[in-house]
C-alpha positions in Angstrom: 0.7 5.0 24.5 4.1 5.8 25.7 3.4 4.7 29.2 1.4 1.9 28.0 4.8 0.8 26.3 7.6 1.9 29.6 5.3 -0.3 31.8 5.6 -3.6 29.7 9.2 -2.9 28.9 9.7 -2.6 32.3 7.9 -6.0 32.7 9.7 -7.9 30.2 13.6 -5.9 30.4 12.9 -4.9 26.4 12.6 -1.5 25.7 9.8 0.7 24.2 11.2 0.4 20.8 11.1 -3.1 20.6 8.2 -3.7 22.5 6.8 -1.6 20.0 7.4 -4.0 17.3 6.5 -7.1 19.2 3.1 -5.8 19.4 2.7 -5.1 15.7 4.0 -8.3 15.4 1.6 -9.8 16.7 -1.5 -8.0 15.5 -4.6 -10.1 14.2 -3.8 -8.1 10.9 -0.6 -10.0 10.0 1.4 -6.7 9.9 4.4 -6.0 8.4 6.7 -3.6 10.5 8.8 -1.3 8.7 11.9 -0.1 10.7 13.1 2.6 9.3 17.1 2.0 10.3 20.1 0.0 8.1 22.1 0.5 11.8 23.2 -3.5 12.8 22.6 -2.3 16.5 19.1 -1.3 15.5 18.3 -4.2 13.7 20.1 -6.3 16.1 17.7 -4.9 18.7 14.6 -5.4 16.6 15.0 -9.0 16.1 14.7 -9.2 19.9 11.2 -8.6 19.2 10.6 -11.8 17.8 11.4 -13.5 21.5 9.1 -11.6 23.2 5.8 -12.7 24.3 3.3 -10.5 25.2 0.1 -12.0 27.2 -3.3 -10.6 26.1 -3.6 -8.4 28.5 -0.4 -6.4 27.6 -1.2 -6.9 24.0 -4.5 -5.1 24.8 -3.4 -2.7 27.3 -1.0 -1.2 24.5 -4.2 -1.0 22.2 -6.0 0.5 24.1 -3.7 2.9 25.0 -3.1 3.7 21.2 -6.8 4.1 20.9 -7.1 6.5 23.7 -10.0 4.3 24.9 -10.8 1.0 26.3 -11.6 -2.1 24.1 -15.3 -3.2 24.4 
């Protein structure tokens, strides 16, 4: 999943962390992230994650990776 996530960081100039979030973010599920950090500069860097758009084929590129299998 790792690599899944450096490749589309690379893509967008966000790193893995809050490409990370911008993916759970936008989950069919609705889900809440919870971050973990009370550091400004983390949470600074998480609300990045709101600007980011990923395409469908990112979106699903990272699932897929997290599944350890493709999505039928």
């Amino acid at each position: 999943m790792r690599t899944a996530l450096q490749e589309i960081a690379a893509e967008t100039g966000a790193d893995i962390a809050t490409i990370a979030i911008a993916w759970l973010l936008r989950h069919p599920a609705r889900l809440v992230p919870v971050l973990g950090s009370m550091k400004p500069e983390r949470l600074a860097a998480m609300v990045k994650a709101l600007d980011i758009v990923l395409d469908r084929q990112q979106w699903f590129a990272i699932l897929e990776a997290s599944e350890g299998r493709p999505v039928p």
